[in-house]
N, C-alpha and C positions, 0 to 999 in steps of 0.2 A: 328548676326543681327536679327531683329524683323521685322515680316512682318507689313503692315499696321493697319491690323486689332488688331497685336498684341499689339503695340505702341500706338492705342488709347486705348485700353480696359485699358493698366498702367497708360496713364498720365492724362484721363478723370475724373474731379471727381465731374462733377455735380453731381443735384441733380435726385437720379433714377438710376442713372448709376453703376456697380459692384464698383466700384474703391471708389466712391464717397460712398455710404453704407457702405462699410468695414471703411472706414476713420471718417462716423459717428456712429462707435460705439468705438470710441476713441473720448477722454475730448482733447479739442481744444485750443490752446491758442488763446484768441480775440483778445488781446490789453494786455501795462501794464501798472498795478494798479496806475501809478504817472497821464498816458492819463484822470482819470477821481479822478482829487487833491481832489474833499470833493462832501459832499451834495449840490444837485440842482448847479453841476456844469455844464460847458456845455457840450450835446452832442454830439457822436463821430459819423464819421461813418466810419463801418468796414466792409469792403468785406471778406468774408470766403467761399471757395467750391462751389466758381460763384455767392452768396446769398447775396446779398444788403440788409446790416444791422445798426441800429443805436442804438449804447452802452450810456449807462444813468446811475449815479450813483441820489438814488431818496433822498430824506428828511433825511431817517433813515438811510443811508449808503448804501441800498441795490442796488446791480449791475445790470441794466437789459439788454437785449440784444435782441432786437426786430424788426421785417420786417420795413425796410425803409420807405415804401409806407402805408399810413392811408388807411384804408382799406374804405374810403366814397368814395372818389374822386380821391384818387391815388398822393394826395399831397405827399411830403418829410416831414417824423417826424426829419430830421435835423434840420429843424428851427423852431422846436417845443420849447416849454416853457417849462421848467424841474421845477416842483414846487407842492410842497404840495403832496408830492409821484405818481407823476405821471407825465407822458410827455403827453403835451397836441397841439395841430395840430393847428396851427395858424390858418387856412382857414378857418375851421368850428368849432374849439374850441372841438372836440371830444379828447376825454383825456384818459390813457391806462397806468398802473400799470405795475408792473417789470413781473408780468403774462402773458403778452399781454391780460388781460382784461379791455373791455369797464369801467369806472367810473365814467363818465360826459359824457351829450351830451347835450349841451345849446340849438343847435337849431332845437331838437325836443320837442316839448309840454309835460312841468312837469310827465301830466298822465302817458305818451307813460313807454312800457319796454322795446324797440326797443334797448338799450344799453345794454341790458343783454344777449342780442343776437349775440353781437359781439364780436370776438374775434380778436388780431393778434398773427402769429406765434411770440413765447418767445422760449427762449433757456434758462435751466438752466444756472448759474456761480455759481463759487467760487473763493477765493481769497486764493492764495496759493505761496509761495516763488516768492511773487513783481507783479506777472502773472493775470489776469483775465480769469477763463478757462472756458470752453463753452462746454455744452453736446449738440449735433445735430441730436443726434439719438432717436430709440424708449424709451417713456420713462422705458417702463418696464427689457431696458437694460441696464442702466445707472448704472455704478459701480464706484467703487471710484478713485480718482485721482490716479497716479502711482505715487509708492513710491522711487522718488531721491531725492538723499542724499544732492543735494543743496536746496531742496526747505525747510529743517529743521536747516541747518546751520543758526548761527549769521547772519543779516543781512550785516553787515562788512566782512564777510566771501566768500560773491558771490559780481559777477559785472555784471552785464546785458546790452549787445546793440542790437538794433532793426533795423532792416534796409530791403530794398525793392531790390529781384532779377528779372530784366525785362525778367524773363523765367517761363518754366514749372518747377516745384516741382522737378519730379523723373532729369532731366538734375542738379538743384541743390545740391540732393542728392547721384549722381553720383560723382559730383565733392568734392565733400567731402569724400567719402571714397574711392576713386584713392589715395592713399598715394605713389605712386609713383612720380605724377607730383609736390611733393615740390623741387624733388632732382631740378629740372629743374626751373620748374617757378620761383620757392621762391628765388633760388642761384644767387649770383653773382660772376662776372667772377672771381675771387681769391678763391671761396669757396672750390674747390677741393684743393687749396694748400696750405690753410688757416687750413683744416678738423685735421692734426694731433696735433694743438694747441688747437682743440676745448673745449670748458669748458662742453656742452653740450652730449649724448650719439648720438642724431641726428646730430649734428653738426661733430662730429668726424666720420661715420658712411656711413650715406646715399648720401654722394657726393661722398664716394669712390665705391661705388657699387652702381650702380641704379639701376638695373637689379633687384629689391625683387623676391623672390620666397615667392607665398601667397599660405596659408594653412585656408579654413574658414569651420566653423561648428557652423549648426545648431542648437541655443537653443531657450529655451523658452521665451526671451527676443527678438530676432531677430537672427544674425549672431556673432557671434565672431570671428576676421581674424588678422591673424599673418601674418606680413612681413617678412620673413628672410633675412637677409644680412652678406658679409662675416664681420669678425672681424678680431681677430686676427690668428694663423694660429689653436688653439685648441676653437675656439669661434665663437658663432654669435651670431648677434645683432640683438634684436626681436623689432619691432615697431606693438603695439598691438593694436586695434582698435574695436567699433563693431557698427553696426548697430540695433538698438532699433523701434521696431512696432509702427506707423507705417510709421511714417517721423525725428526720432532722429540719431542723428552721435554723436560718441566720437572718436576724432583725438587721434594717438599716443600722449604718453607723458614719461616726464622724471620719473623714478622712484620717487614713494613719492612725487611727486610734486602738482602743481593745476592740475585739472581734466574740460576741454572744452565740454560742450555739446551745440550742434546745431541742431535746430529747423527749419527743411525746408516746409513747411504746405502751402499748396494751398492758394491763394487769389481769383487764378480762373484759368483755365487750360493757361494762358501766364502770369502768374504772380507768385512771391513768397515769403512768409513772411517768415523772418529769425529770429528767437531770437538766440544770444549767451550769454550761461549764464557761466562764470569762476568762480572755486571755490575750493579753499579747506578746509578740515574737520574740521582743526585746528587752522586757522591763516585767517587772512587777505590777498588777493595775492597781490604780490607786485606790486610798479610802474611796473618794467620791465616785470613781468608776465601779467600785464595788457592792455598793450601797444596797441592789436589788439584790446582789445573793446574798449578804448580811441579810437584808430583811426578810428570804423566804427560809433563814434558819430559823426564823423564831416560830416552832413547830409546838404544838399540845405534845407537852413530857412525853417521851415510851414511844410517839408514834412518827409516821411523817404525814402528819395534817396540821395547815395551817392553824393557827388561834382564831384568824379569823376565816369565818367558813358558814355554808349556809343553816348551820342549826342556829345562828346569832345575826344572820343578814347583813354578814363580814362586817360588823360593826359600823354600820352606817349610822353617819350624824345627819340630821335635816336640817340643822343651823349652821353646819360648815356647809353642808350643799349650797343653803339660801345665801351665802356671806363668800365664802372663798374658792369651793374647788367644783368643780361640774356634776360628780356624782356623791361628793361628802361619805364617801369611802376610805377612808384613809390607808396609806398606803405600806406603814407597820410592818406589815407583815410581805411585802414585795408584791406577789401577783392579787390579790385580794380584789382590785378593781375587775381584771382580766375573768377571775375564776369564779365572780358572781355576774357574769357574762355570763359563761361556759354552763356552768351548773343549774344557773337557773333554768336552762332550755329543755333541761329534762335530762335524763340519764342518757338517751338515744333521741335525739331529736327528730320530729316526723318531717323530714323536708318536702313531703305536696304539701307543706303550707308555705314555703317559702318564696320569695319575689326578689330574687337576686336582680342587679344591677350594674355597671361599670365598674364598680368598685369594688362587686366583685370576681375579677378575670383572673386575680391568679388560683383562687379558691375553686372554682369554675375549671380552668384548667388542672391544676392537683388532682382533683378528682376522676378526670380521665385519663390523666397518664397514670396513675396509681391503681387506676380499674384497668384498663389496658394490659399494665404489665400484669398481674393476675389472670385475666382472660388469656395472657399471651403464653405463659408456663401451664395452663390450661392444655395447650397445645401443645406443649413439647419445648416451650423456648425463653431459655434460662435469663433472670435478668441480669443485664450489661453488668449494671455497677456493683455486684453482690460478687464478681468475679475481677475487677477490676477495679485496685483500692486507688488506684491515683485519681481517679475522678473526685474524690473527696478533697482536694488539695486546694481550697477555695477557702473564700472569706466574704464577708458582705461590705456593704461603703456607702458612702454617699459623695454629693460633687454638685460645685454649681459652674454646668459648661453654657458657651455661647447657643442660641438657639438654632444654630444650623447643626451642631454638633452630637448625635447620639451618643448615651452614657456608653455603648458598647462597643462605640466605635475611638474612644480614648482614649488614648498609648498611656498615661498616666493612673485614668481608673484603672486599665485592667491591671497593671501590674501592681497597683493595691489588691485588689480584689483577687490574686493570684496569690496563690503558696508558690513559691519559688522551689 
């Protein structure tokens, strides 16, 4: 468990605050690239790291990404006019470039320089694999985007959905790399007796042991955490997974297959943006590999929140519970099962009530390497992978090796589980 003091210092990330620093010295996803379709389209707005912001694509393509509030009177640059490269403040017609610099001020007198004096907070972008990403930090620490392997693939090759967790960050990134709670949540009631026809490694696998025994280590990317499970009576079945600096997850996967990364990043300490990007190196993934981000499109009109969500107890049935699936959640809408986990613990979860476990060591670890690097820029000392994009050059796996064999000692996993 985390004492108080210690559970805000991890899930706080305003601005000023350790958590929130560390988090701005990593490139941010704003929004994506389809949110702002062409020039002097309309403007967005996006909350990031508690900071009320509004995204503008201007005349010439250029992306800007700028304090909400006009810095005269404290109007909304939302219902600004996006035109002639610049968004301009309906109130008083003061107008502001993808710099947040002043470039019109109609109603001060031609002479005056009074607009050269003004400025608003801008955040660099870039446009990189569909994403619009956002530097927030010093500029003189601004390094280049992290180098994964889907933001280079064919555009046909990834699939992207966006959607809204009514929690804190680190609780969403919790639930993502617990790879224990699929045996459960995700299963229905035949899935243990279903498991020796499975077509899949997890399928056939993790319903008959749930019990993982996790193994994680520290790299220069984040964590790397192996699940073990029994197999056969000279095998076990590894479900691979890791954790990436300083809010990414890569779920287990099938050998050789599509490769899941998820994006859990602050909107503001009770909220969470989620991008899921599916991809593989080679191919197109298919319907069936697709199927969760088809399902977490299907959003309530206008917004990004699920249809099913806790105003409606994500549409739980008690007779598909009693009859087919473990929690009679259905799964519709993709994360639904996952995100009435997450949400119901509270917006910020008190963890001196919690009674962690074995199962869970990689969550247990996250959290101090994740505290760590924040205490450690505290001091003076910048984090590794926020200046070092190769370390992102990874993928997650699974494997069923002989029981003398560690997953990470493999010649075969690793060079799945490697970007080349």
């Amino acid at each position: 468990m985390l004492t108080p003091a210690e559970n805000d210092f991890l899930c706080n990330t305003d601005v000023g605050t350790p958590m929130g620093n560390l988090m701005r010295r990593f490139w941010i996803p704003a929004l994506l690239s389809e949110e702002l379709p062409g020039p002097d389209s309309d403007p967005v707005r996006v909350t990031l790291l508690g900071e009320k912001l509004i995204a503008f694509r201007d005349t010439d393509g250029k992306v800007g990404l700028v304090d909400n509030y006009c810095p005269h009177r404290r109007a909304s640059l939302f219902f600004g006019r996006n035109e002639e490269c610049g968004l301009r403040c309906v109130y008083h017609g003061w107008k502001f470039d993808v710099n947040g610099d002043c470039v019109d001020m109609p109603s001060e007198p031609a002479e005056s320089n009074f607009k050269d004096k003004v400025k608003i907070t801008a955040y660099p972008c870039v446009e990189k694999g569909d994403i619009v990403w956002a530097f927030m930090g010093p500029a003189d620490k601004m390094a280049e985007l992290p180098h994964m392997e889907w933001m280079d693939v064919p555009a046909e090759n990834r699939k992207i959905a966006k959607l809204v967790y009514e929690c804190n960050y680190i609780q969403s990134i919790e639930g993502e790399i617990d790879t224990t709670h699929a045996a459960m949540l995700h299963s229905r009631l035949d899935s243990e007796e279903k498991a020796a026809t499975a077509t899949t490694l997890g399928g056939r696998y993790q319903y008959k042991d749930k019990a993982a025994r996790f193994f994680v280590s520290e790299k220069e990317h984040g964590l790397l955490i192996g699940a073990r499970r029994e197999a056969e009576e000279d095998s076990y079945y590894w479900r691979i997974s890791r954790w990436l600096y300083p809010f990414y997850s890569m779920i287990p996967r099938e050998p050789h297959g599509t490769t899941r990364l998820g994006i859990w990043y602050p909107m503001d300490n009770e909220n969470t943006w989620v991008i899921l990007v599916l991809w593989h190196k080679d191919r197109p993934p298919t319907d069936d590999e697709s199927r969760e981000i088809y399902a977490c499109r299907d959003l309530i009109p206008g917004t990004w929140y699920p249809k099913q969500n806790l105003s409606n107890d994500y549409m739980i049935d008690r007779e598909i519970q009693r009859k087919e699936t473990y929690t009679g959640i259905p799964t519709d809408s993709g994360r639904a099962q996952d995100s009435a986990m997450m949400e119901t613990m509270g917006k910020l979860i008190d963890r001196t009530h919690e009674h962690l476990g074995t199962s869970d060591t990689a969550i247990i670890a996250m959290r101090k390497t994740l505290t760590k690097a924040a205490r450690d820029l505290e001091e003076g000392i910048e984090p590794y992978a926020a200046t070092h994009a190769d370390v992102y050059k990874v993928r997650s796996g699974g494997a069923v090796l002989p029981r003398d064999v560690f997953f990470s000692d493999d010649k075969e996993v690793l060079d799945d589980i490697t970007v080349a």
